[in-house]
C-alpha positions, 0 to 999 in steps of 0.5 A: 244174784244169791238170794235174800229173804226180805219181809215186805212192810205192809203185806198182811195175811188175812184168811178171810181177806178178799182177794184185790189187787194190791198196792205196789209195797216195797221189800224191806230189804230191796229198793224195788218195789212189788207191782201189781202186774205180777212181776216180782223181785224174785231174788229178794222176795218173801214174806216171814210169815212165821219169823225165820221160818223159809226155805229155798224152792229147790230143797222144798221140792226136791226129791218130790216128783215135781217138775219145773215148767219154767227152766230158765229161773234157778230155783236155787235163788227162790226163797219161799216163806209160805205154802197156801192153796187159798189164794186169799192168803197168798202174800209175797214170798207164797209157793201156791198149790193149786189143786182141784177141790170137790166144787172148784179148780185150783187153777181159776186162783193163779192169778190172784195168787200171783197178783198177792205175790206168790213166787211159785205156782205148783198144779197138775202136769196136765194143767200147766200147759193151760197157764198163761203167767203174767208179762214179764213174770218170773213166777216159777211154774211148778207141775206134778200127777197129784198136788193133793199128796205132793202138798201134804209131802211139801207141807211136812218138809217146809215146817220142818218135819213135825209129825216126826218130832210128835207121837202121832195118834190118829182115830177112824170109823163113822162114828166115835172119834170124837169121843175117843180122841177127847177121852185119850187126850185127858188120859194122856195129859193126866199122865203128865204129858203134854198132848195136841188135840185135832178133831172135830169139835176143837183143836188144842196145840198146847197152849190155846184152844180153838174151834175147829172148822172142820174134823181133818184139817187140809194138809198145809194147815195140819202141818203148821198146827203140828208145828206149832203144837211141837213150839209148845213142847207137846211130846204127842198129838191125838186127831180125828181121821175122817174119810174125806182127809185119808181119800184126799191126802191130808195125813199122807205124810204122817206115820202113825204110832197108834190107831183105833178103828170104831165102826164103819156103817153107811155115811158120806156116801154123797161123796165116796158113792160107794161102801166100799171106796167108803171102807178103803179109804179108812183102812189108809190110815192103819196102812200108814202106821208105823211098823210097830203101831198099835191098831186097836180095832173094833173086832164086833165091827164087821169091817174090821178085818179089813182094817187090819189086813191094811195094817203093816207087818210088824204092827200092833194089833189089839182086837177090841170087843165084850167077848172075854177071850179077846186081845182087850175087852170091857165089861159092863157092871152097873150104869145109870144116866150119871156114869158107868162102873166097867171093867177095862181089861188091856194087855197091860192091866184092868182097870175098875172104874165109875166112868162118867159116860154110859152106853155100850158103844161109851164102855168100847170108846173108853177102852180103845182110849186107855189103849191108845193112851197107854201106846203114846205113853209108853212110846213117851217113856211113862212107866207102866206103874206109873201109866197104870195109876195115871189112868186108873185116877184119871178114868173116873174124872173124864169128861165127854166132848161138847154136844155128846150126850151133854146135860142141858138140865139143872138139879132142879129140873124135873126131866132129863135133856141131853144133846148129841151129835148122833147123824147116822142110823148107828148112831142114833141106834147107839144113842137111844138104846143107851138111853133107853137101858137106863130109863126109869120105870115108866118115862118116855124116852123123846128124840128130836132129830133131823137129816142134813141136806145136800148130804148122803140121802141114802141114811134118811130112812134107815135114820127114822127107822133107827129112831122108831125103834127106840123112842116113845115121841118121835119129833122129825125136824130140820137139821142142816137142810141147806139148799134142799127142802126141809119138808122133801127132807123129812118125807124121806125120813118118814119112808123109813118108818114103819106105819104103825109107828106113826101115832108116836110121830110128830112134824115140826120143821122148825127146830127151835119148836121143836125143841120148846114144844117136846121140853114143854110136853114131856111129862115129869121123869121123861128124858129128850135127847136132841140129836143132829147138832151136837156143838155145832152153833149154825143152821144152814138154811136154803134162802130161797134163790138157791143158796143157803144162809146161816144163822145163829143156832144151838140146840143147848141155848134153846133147851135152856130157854125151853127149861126155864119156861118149863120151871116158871110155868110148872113150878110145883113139878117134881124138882127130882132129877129125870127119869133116867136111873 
């Protein structure tokens, strides 16, 4: 019997659906109907979960080192019309992959795959032995040595090739990416190219913005986003890499045209255990470069000739720093708290420019931007004349992501607050020093910060002692505590500050106080950063059994409430705009 793609009537996909067994529904196009036992009408089933878009089961996989544990189904006469490893989103017509995640087993989900009507079960060799399909089921079983990368292959071959049809520009290193990816992505746009953007704050297919809910995101998910950014008529895509994507596959089919690496300090070690597993799986991303890709690398980092030693023969590469003798460097002319005027000399021309950011660590994130932006222009055929004047124009224009050193004060306002994600010693480091360079003659310079919990507890000394560092006022609050104990949290904080720091810090584990309480202290010039949370609008809380619950939280909402008491309590206060020159 050929085959026939047939959207079923009533199957819905749902990602936040519970998983139940469903109603018998019937094809559009078959008498028979699909029943909760598993059994199918394999040669008719599918669900169109994009209209037109399907694939036959033997071309989606073939080629790919996956073996079919179930010889006697043609695969040939196997529709698939969707890719999931959610087994919450499987609808009939679905190729299930069920891969082990970082606290759970693909395999435990099979069933209630089957059960929403997968026609297909793709695992780990070892795995398929262990698997006991429905009676009567004419489910494909489908093995393979590694589901993660085989997903990612599978997920770029059944939304037709996007990474390919799009110049794919990816970010690394612990910190900075965001800013990188953000500032590329108005460079780019400026220039009169539509651009998708995939990070940490939000994505950007073309048309619609969204939150994102995590920086990377899984495969099957980035390839339908590729995809439809493509729909959209973008010519490029700039992303977040993280560690966690490139060591688990995510972007393992993607070739990419231009890279930056920002810096790699300790982090994440809660998963990668170790630095060093930590670094290689950053250098994945330049070894998946194109052959001629650009890889704009932080030369002043001390990992950075590892990087480039995974890059290709043939790429790229742009060595990026302050030292005037390198491949691109910037320099910094003047700042103040309201922008920077720099320098930015790259082998294709300087610019001179008032950048609306400020910090050492900003100048390098906007020069590997400009270089990064002239790579997918030039590879979009913009003209150098015309990339030049685009992103001269557009430099003093742009604008930092949400919660990176955002204003949360107004004109009227006596003191200065500003909110960012800085959740590592390099960061804060980065953040505070930058803060400090540009403080007025006599402020105090406050940060409010936390560690997360059920994360890298190596960072959590090495934190305080980057706070201590720079700061007048130390507050030590919460974060994201999670299941963890906020006070064990913020003790492990304070073993890395050195005692005769002590006077200057003060404990309150609850953030919203701490908030309140340092913009209600803070004497008039005085700047507050509040640093941990940046865009993020939850708190992660341990509820007392061992969970965790969430609650609506975000650090710019509550500086605002804080403000406006300050105004109405202080009403005469010196209405001049922070002590931040």
């Amino acid at each position: 019997m050929g085959s026939i793609a047939c959207t079923p009537s009533t199957a819905k996909r749902s990602p936040s659906a519970t998983v139940s067994t469903p109603t018998a529904t019937r094809c559009s196009s078959c008498p028979e109907p699909i029943r909760s036992c598993g059994e199918i009408c394999v040669s008719n089933a599918g669900f169109v979960d994009e209209p037109g878009r399907s694939m036959r089961l033997d071309q989606l996989i073939s080629g790919l080192n996956v073996t079919n544990a179930t010889p006697s189904v043609d695969l040939a006469s196997i529709r698939v019309c969707d890719v999931t490893e959610d087994s919450r989103t499987a609808v009939p017509g679905s190729l299930f992959i069920a891969r082990a995640g970082t606290r759970d087993q693909g395999m435990h989900y099979i069933e209630p795959a089957i059960q929403c009507g997968s026609v297909a079960v793709l695992t780990e060799n070892d795995s398929v032995g262990h698997i006991e399909l429905p009676m009567r089921s004419k489910v494909v079983l489908l093995g393979c040595d590694d589901p993660v990368r085989v997903a990612a292959q599978i997920a770029e071959r059944f939304y037709d090739h996007p990474a390919s049809k799009l110049i794919c520009a990816g970010v690394t290193g612990t910190n900075g990416k965001t800013t990188i990816t953000h500032l590329t992505h108005q460079l780019v746009e400026g220039a009169g190219v539509r651009c998708g953007l995939i990070g940490t704050v939000e994505i950007d297919d073309g048309r619609e913005r969204s939150r994102a809910s995590m920086t990377t995101p899984p495969a099957l998910e980035l390839s339908r986003t590729l995809a439809t950014m493509h729909e959209h008529d973008c010519k490029a895509v700039v992303m977040e890499v993280s560690s966690h994507a490139l060591d688990q596959h995510r972007t393992g089919a993607i070739r990419f045209a231009a890279t930056a690496f920002t810096n790699l300090t300790g982090d994440h070690l809660d998963y990668h255990l170790t630095l060093d597993h930590y670094r290689s799986s950053k250098a994945k991303l330049f070894a998946s470069l194109t052959e001629s890709g650009l890889a704009a690398i932080n030369i002043e980092d001390e990992h950075a000739q590892f990087m480039i030693d995974a890059c290709p023969e043939g790429a790229h590469v742009v060595r990026c720093g302050h030292d005037e003798h390198l491949d691109a460097w910037v320099r910094v002319e003047d700042e103040s708290i309201q922008g920077t005027r720099m320098t930015l000399h790259t082998p294709l021309g300087v610019f001179e420019a008032k950048v609306p950011v400020f910090g050492a660590y900003n100048a390098m994130n906007t020069l590997q931007s400009v270089l990064m932006a002239q790579e997918v222009l030039t590879r979009a055929g913009v003209p150098e004349a015309d990339q030049h004047a685009a992103i001269q124009q557009e430099l003093p224009k742009l604008k930092l992501p949400m919660g990176r050193m955002e204003h949360c004060e107004s004109v009227g306002d006596d003191l200065t607050v500003l909110v960012d994600f800085a959740h590592t010693d390099d960061a804060l480091r980065s953040a505070l020093s930058g803060v400090k360079r540009v403080l007025r003659d006599g402020a105090k310079l406050w940060c409010i910060f936390g560690c997360g919990g059920n994360r890298d507890q190596t960072k959590r000394p090495r934190m305080g002692q980057a706070v201590a560092q720079f700061a007048d006022h130390i507050i030590v609050s919460s974060d994201n505590p999670r299941t963890e104990s906020p006070s064990a949290i913020i003790d492990q904080v304070l073993a890395g500050i050195d005692p005769d720091r002590r006077a200057a810090v003060q404990v309150q584990a609850d953030r919203a106080t701490a908030i309140h309480d340092a913009i209600l202290d803070a004497q008039p010039g005085d700047v507050i950063v509040i640093t941990g949370k940046g865009h993020e609008t939850e708190q992660i809380l341990p509820d007392g059994r061992g969970g965790t619950r969430t609650i609506h939280f975000d650090d710019r909402e509550h500086a605002g409430i804080a403000l406006r008491e300050r105004r109405m309590r202080f009403p005469t206060a010196d209405a001049r705009r922070a002590g931040a020159s």
